[in-house]
Every structure is written in structure tokens, then in C-alpha cells.
C-alpha positions, 0 to 999 in steps of 0.5 A: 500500500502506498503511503499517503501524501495526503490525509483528512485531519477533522477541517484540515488537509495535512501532509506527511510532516503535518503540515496544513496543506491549501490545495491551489488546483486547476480542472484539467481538461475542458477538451476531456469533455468530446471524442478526440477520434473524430475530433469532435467539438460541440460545434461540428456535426458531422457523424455526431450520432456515429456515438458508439465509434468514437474514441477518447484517447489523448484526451485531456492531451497526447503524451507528447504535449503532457509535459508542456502543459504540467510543466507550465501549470506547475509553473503557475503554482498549482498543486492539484489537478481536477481530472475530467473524464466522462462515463462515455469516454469509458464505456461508449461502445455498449453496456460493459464494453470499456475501452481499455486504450483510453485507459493505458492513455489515461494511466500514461497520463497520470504518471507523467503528472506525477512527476511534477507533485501534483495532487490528483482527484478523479472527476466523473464529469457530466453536464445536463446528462451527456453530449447527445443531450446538450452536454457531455458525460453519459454514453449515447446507449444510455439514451436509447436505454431509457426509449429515447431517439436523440435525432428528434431533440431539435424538433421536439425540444427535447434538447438543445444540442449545439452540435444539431444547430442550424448555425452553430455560430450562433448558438445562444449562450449558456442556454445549453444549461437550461436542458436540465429542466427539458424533457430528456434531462427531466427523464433520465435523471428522474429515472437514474435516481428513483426510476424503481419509485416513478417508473416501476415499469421501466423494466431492462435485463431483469432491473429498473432502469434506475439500478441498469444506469447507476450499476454501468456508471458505477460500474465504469468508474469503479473498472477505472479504479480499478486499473489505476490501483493495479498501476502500483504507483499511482494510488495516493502517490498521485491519486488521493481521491474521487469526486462524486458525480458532477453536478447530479440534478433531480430531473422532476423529483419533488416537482409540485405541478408539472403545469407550472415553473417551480419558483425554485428554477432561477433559470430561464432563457430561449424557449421555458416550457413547464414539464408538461408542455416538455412531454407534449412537444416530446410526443409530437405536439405543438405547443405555445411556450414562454420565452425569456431572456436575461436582463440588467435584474436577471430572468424576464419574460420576453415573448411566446412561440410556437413549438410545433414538432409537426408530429416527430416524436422525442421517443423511440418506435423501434426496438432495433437497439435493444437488439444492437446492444443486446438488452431485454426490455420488459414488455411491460415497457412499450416503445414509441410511447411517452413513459409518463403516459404508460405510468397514467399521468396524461391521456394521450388520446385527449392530451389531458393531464391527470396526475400534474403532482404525481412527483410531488410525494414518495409514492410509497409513503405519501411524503411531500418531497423537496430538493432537500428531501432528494439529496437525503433519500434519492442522491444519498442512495446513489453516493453510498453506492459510488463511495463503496464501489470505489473504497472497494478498490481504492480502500482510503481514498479521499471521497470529494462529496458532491450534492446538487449544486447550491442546495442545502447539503446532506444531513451526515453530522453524527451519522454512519456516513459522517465520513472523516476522510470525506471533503464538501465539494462545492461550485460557485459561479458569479452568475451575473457574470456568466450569464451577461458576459460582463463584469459590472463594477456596479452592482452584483447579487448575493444569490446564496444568501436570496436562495436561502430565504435571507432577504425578502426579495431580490431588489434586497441582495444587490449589492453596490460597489466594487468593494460590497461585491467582492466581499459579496462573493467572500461572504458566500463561500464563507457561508457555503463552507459553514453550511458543509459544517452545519450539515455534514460535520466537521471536514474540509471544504473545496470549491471543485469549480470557481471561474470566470467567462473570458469572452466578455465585452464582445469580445473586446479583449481578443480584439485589444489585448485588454483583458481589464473585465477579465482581470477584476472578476478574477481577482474577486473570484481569488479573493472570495476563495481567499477570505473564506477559510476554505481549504482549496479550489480547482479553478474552472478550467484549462483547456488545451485547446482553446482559441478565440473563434470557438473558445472551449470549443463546448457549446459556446463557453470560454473559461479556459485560463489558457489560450492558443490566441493569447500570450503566456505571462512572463516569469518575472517582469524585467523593467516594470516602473515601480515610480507609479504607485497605481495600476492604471488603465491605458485605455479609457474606452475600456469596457471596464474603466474600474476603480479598485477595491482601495480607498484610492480613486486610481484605475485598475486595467492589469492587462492592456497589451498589445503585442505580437501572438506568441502561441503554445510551444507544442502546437504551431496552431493558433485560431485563424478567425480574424486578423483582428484579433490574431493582432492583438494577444493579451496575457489572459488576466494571468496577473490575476491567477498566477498569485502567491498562496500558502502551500504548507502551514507548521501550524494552524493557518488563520489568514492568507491575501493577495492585494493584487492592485498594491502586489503585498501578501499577507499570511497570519497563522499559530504555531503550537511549536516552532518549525522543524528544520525539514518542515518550514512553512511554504509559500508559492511567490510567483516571480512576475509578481515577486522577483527575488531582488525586488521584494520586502519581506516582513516576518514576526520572527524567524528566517526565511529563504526564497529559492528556485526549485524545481524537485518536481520537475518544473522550477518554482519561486518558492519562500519557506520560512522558519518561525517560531510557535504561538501566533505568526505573521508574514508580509510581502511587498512585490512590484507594482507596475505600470499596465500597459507596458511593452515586454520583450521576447526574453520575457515569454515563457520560458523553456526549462533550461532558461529557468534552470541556468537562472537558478538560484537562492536567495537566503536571509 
């Protein structure tokens, strides 16, 4: 057994000198999300229901790009690395046939990143189901399992799918999230978490369809932890855990009127039908629905349509697959007719609606069901099952427990499943940000605190100000985190997915060079997850392939630190003027011409550049979309995620900030003795924004180094500082720099030799 880097200890991750370990990690890759073989991003078509024969090997990237890519997020000082994969990736050619290539790759992969000392946890990645609904994760087979034909989802709207749009250029906006609370979302996932409860007669090799689904998923995932464990040196070594499933949703579970929109559904944009209109238009039946659209105070009411699927039906007529993938169906189970019918809750000969709360109470027990109700009963069952199967392999692996998404956590304080060697895994977004592409300076909302009933309205939870917001988003991780506590006891919290939209503004920044918007989101985001007392992040996300034109190349979505189109932040800065006291913007038609969070009336813009492109070392390749925006690359907001952290605390760490407007860092902390010789407290100090010669270090007491490492294989700034016990301090002054400056070709990025030949130590 390997030992364990990494261990639980009550709120704390500690390492093998115990010392308090913040986990600074990345999601990598977004390009995990589609086939490598054909290469298949959301917005190409052709063969996209050819969804058996695909394979996923090279994802999240060759073995021969691995080493660029780990090398360079080592560099940017993360430690843990978020590992997507999806159930299709493993078993896309049928029911318990795995693709054993994609796993050799995976395994290959993973040992390469072990060479650079990150921290790895797996993550079954879904969103809205799988790709042939709009998203990614499930196998294509999973859909036909469940009687459904995803060739009708663009007549029926039973899915909106990019890949299936007339004009994928044009695809709206995050609308591919509103497919939760469509017809084949609200299905699959009823069925996946109480299909035995909703569907009885949804028969398949002798079992509900609840148990086929979640035994193959569980099943895939455990196939998968299994290979690794029998890699013999990747578990714990590399390996410390298993998220649960992404983003898990309760489909129509606890849904009160299926003829209405629960308040509850804070999403709504293009077409919004109720659940019931869903099953009409999935039957062939037109139907008038609402559209909204989102405006400056959220979700409005914008218009109605026509839906008219002129008769196609969202449901299979033919058991042509039940031969293909060698299933039994029930007889019981009739093809060609909505399920929902075959359980009595419409007439299709008179579309009357009979049963509209039929999901509203637990069939056996008569209880009212609510999302809280859900995650106790439904998605506990489908944890329990997934934890065990992968402790039946991987016998203490760190469970990233992971509940529906800003609802109230499981109740597990004092109970059997109070798992010490369990973490909250919970995701934030700002979602006026994401959803408006923008980042306003002005007023934000606090959406936890108005989910949780803490004001009588919305017009309540805006806050006003740059200042109010970014201590807005503090205080709702801050919450978030005690509410883990509260509800499933004392373990650590880590936000498995925080980030920002890149291709805000229109667009500006691809076309300037000026990522100002970009670099004041994130730098709240940095702050929020920094003020909070959190125990870590995996920052939404690294794509390896990301380019201006199609960003993530997934549905229109573009979050991805890193970019074919955009230059790599220099390690450190070479004549920065420190005369300016300020970091102002260069450019006043900026979108965002914002005032920083300090008293001062100066202007924050940390990236207008205008440079030549400088693209990845490991492709030649950068988007062709225009000339315009090939001419001006920026540096991504990269001064606003490459930032200083703590890494390993000798104590118990009370505090940590990056003021990145004023470069200064602060960590406070309690000793209960002072620092051994071999196990000091360490600190990330990125050089851009701490070059050695030209940082101010104040301590309480003790000494500190500052030294150029690179024991895992890529060099690092990193300062260790030997304290003694009781309560400690640090601050650290770094470079402040004028915006807008010219930076050379000697300061991109650098290869290894350079770093290694420029490598030294500086020691007070």
C-alpha cells in the first residue's frame, strides 16, 4: 500500500510532516469533455450520432504535449489537478464494453503528472446528462436505454444540442444549461435516481432502469479504479481521491405541478416550457411556450412561440437497439410511447393531464418531497453506492462529496456516513457574470444568501460597489463552507469549480489585448476563495485547446485560463516602473474603466497589451478567425491567477491575501511549536509578481529563504520560512507596475533550461 501524501485531519488537509496543506488546483481538461477520434467539438456535426465509434484517447492531451502543459501549470503554482473524464469516454461502445486504450492513455497520463507533485482527484464529469443531450458525460446507449431517439431533440425540444444547430455560430449562450429542466434531462435523471419509485415499469435485463444506469456508471468508474490501483504507483502517490458525480440534478423529483415553473428554477432563457408542455412537444405536439431572456435584474419574460414538432416524436418506435446492444426490455415497457403516459399521468388520446403532482410525494409513503428531501433519500442512495464501489478498490481514498449544486447539503453530522476522510465539494459561479458576459463594477447579487430565504426579495441582495461585491462573493463561500459544517460535520471544504467567462465585452479583449473585465472578476473570484477559510479550489478550467473563434470549443463557453490566441505571462517582469504607485488603465474606452477595491480613486486595467501572438510551444496552431484579433494577444488576466498562496502551514493557518492592485501578501497563522528544520512553512511567490531582488519581506520572527526549485520537475519561486510557535505573521511587498507596458521576447515563457541556468537562492 502506498503511503499517503495526503490525509483528512477533522477541517484540515495535512501532509506527511503535518503540515496544513491549501490545495491551489486547476480542472484539467475542458477538451476531456468530446471524442478526440473524430475530433469532435460541440460545434461540428458531422457523424455526431456515429456515438458508439468514437474514441477518447489523448484526451485531456497526447503524451507528447503532457509535459508542456504540467510543466507550465506547475509553473503557475498549482498543486492539484481536477481530472475530467466522462462515463462515455469509458464505456461508449455498449453496456460493459470499456475501452481499455483510453485507459493505458489515461494511466500514461497520470504518471507523467506525477512527476511534477501534483495532487490528483478523479472527476466523473457530466453536464445536463451527456453530449447527445446538450452536454457531455453519459454514453449515447444510455439514451436509447431509457426509449429515447436523440435525432428528434431539435424538433421536439427535447434538447438543445449545439452540435444539431442550424448555425452553430450562433448558438445562444449558456442556454445549453437550461436542458436540465427539458424533457430528456427531466427523464433520465428522474429515472437514474428513483426510476424503481416513478417508473416501476421501466423494466431492462431483469432491473429498473434506475439500478441498469447507476450499476454501468458505477460500474465504469469503479473498472477505472480499478486499473489505476493495479498501476502500483499511482494510488495516493498521485491519486488521493474521487469526486462524486458532477453536478447530479433531480430531473422532476419533488416537482409540485408539472403545469407550472417551480419558483425554485432561477433559470430561464430561449424557449421555458413547464414539464408538461416538455412531454407534449416530446410526443409530437405543438405547443405555445414562454420565452425569456436575461436582463440588467436577471430572468424576464420576453415573448411566446410556437413549438410545433409537426408530429416527430422525442421517443423511440423501434426496438432495433435493444437488439444492437443486446438488452431485454420488459414488455411491460412499450416503445414509441411517452413513459409518463404508460405510468397514467396524461391521456394521450385527449392530451389531458391527470396526475400534474404525481412527483410531488414518495409514492410509497405519501411524503411531500423537496430538493432537500432528494439529496437525503434519492442522491444519498446513489453516493453510498459510488463511495463503496470505489473504497472497494481504492480502500482510503479521499471521497470529494458532491450534492446538487447550491442546495442545502446532506444531513451526515453524527451519522454512519459522517465520513472523516470525506471533503464538501462545492461550485460557485458569479452568475451575473456568466450569464451577461460582463463584469459590472456596479452592482452584483448575493444569490446564496436570496436562495436561502435571507432577504425578502431580490431588489434586497444587490449589492453596490466594487468593494460590497467582492466581499459579496467572500461572504458566500464563507457561508457555503459553514453550511458543509452545519450539515455534514466537521471536514474540509473545496470549491471543485470557481471561474470566470473570458469572452466578455464582445469580445473586446481578443480584439485589444485588454483583458481589464477579465482581470477584476478574477481577482474577486481569488479573493472570495481567499477570505473564506476554505481549504482549496480547482479553478474552472484549462483547456488545451482553446482559441478565440470557438473558445472551449463546448457549446459556446470560454473559461479556459489558457489560450492558443493569447500570450503566456512572463516569469518575472524585467523593467516594470515601480515610480507609479497605481495600476492604471491605458485605455479609457475600456469596457471596464474600474476603480479598485482601495480607498484610492486610481484605475485598475492589469492587462492592456498589445503585442505580437506568441502561441503554445507544442502546437504551431493558433485560431485563424480574424486578423483582428490574431493582432492583438493579451496575457489572459494571468496577473490575476498566477498569485502567491500558502502551500504548507507548521501550524494552524488563520489568514492568507493577495492585494493584487498594491502586489503585498499577507499570511497570519499559530504555531503550537516552532518549525522543524525539514518542515518550514511554504509559500508559492510567483516571480512576475515577486522577483527575488525586488521584494520586502516582513516576518514576526524567524528566517526565511526564497529559492528556485524545481524537485518536481518544473522550477518554482518558492519562500519557506522558519518561525517560531504561538501566533505568526508574514508580509510581502512585490512590484507594482505600470499596465500597459511593452515586454520583450526574453520575457515569454520560458523553456526549462532558461529557468534552470537562472537558478538560484536567495537566503536571509
Amino acid at each position: 500500500m502506498s503511503s499517503l501524501r495526503l490525509r483528512i485531519d477533522g477541517k484540515t488537509f495535512r501532509d506527511t510532516q503535518n503540515r496544513e496543506v491549501t490545495l491551489r488546483g486547476i480542472n484539467v481538461a475542458g477538451d476531456s469533455k468530446f471524442p478526440s477520434r473524430p475530433d469532435q467539438p460541440s460545434y461540428i456535426s458531422d457523424d455526431f450520432f456515429e456515438g458508439d465509434d468514437v474514441s477518447f484517447t489523448g484526451r485531456p492531451f497526447t503524451l507528447e504535449e503532457a509535459h508542456t502543459h504540467f510543466a507550465r501549470l506547475k509553473r503557475w503554482g498549482y498543486n492539484t489537478i481536477r481530472y475530467i473524464f466522462t462515463w462515455e469516454a469509458i464505456e461508449h461502445s455498449g453496456p460493459g464494453k470499456y475501452d481499455e486504450d483510453w485507459i493505458k492513455h489515461t494511466i500514461s497520463v497520470l504518471r507523467l503528472a506525477k512527476e511534477y507533485g501534483f495532487y490528483i482527484f478523479m472527476d466523473p464529469h457530466q453536464d445536463v446528462w451527456s453530449r447527445f443531450t446538450g452536454g457531455s458525460g453519459a454514453p449515447m446507449w444510455t439514451l436509447y436505454a431509457v426509449g429515447l431517439d436523440p435525432k428528434a431533440f431539435d424538433a421536439t425540444e427535447a434538447s438543445l444540442v449545439h452540435n444539431t444547430y442550424p448555425e452553430p455560430a450562433d448558438f445562444p449562450k449558456m442556454i445549453w444549461a437550461t436542458n436540465y429542466t427539458r424533457l430528456a434531462c427531466q427523464l433520465i435523471f428522474t429515472l437514474f435516481f428513483a426510476g424503481k419509485d416513478f417508473a416501476p415499469k421501466a423494466i431492462i435485463d431483469g432491473q429498473n432502469i434506475q439500478d441498469y444506469l447507476q450499476d454501468h456508471f458505477v460500474g465504469a468508474c469503479r473498472h477505472l479504479a480499478q486499473r489505476i490501483h493495479e498501476a502500483g504507483d499511482l494510488e495516493n502517490e498521485l491519486v488521493i481521491g474521487w469526486e462524486s458525480m458532477n453536478e447530479p440534478n433531480r430531473g422532476l423529483i419533488g416537482w409540485p405541478d408539472l403545469a407550472t415553473i417551480p419558483s425554485e428554477q432561477k433559470l430561464q432563457k430561449g424557449t421555458s416550457p413547464t414539464a408538461w408542455q416538455a412531454i407534449l412537444t416530446g410526443s409530437g405536439r405543438s405547443c405555445e411556450v414562454d420565452t425569456w431572456d436575461f436582463g440588467g435584474l436577471g430572468p424576464y419574460k420576453s415573448g411566446r412561440v410556437l413549438v410545433d414538432p409537426k408530429g416527430r416524436k422525442a421517443w423511440l418506435s423501434s426496438h432495433d437497439h435493444d437488439s444492437k446492444y443486446g438488452w431485454h426490455r420488459d414488455p411491460g415497457w412499450k416503445l414509441g410511447e411517452c413513459l409518463w403516459a404508460q405510468h397514467g399521468i396524461w391521456d394521450p388520446s385527449n392530451d389531458v393531464l391527470l396526475k400534474p403532482n404525481y412527483f410531488s410525494k414518495q409514492p410509497k409513503s405519501g411524503k411531500k418531497l423537496d430538493y432537500e428531501y432528494f439529496t437525503n433519500h434519492y442522491w444519498m442512495e446513489y453516493y453510498r453506492k459510488h463511495r463503496d464501489a470505489i473504497r472497494s478498490v481504492h480502500s482510503n481514498a479521499i471521497m470529494f462529496c458532491q450534492a446538487p449544486i447550491f442546495e442545502i447539503p446532506p444531513s451526515l453530522k453524527g451519522t454512519e456516513d459522517d465520513d472523516p476522510n470525506m471533503v464538501y465539494a462545492a461550485h460557485f459561479y458569479d452568475g451575473v457574470t456568466l450569464i451577461t458576459k460582463k463584469w459590472n463594477r456596479f452592482w452584483n447579487v448575493d444569490v446564496f444568501g436570496l436562495l436561502r430565504g435571507r432577504y425578502l426579495g431580490p431588489p434586497f441582495a444587490i449589492k453596490v460597489g466594487e468593494t460590497a461585491i467582492r466581499n459579496c462573493f467572500r461572504d458566500q463561500l464563507a457561508a457555503m463552507r459553514q453550511e458543509g459544517i452545519d450539515y455534514m460535520g466537521d471536514h474540509p471544504c473545496v470549491f471543485t469549480e470557481i471561474g470566470i467567462p473570458y469572452d466578455m465585452d464582445d469580445k473586446y479583449a481578443y480584439r485589444t489585448g485588454d483583458y481589464t473585465s477579465q482581470t477584476l472578476a478574477m481577482d474577486a473570484n481569488h479573493f472570495a476563495v481567499e477570505g473564506s477559510k476554505v481549504n482549496g479550489f480547482t479553478l474552472w478550467v484549462y483547456t488545451a485547446k482553446n482559441v478565440h473563434q470557438w473558445g472551449d470549443l463546448w457549446n459556446g463557453e470560454d473559461l479556459s485560463i489558457f489560450s492558443l490566441d493569447d500570450r503566456l505571462l512572463p516569469l518575472s517582469p524585467s523593467s516594470a516602473s515601480g515610480d507609479d504607485a497605481s495600476l492604471r488603465s491605458s485605455d479609457r474606452n475600456s469596457p471596464v474603466f474600474s476603480q479598485s477595491r482601495s480607498s484610492d480613486s486610481s484605475n485598475v486595467n492589469p492587462t492592456n497589451v498589445k503585442e505580437t501572438l506568441s502561441t503554445s510551444p507544442m502546437s504551431p496552431e493558433a485560431s485563424k478567425a480574424t486578423s483582428e484579433l490574431e493582432d492583438n494577444p493579451g496575457f489572459r488576466a494571468a496577473e490575476a491567477f498566477v498569485r502567491p498562496s500558502a502551500v504548507a502551514t507548521a501550524g494552524k493557518l488563520k489568514s492568507y491575501g493577495f492585494d493584487l492592485r498594491n502586489c503585498k501578501f499577507s499570511l497570519s497563522l499559530s504555531a503550537p511549536s516552532a518549525t522543524k528544520e525539514d518542515a518550514p512553512t511554504e509559500i508559492f511567490l510567483p516571480e512576475f509578481h515577486f522577483p527575488r531582488d525586488r521584494s520586502d519581506i516582513e516576518v514576526s520572527n524567524g528566517h526565511w529563504t526564497i529559492s528556485l526549485d524545481d524537485a518536481d520537475g518544473s522550477p518554482l519561486q518558492t519562500l519557506r520560512w522558519w518561525h517560531g510557535e504561538g501566533d505568526q505573521t508574514i508580509n510581502i511587498k512585490g512590484v507594482q507596475r505600470r499596465q500597459g507596458i511593452s515586454l520583450g521576447k526574453e520575457e515569454e515563457e520560458e523553456g526549462y533550461l532558461d529557468q534552470c541556468q537562472r537558478s538560484r537562492c536567495a537566503i536571509m
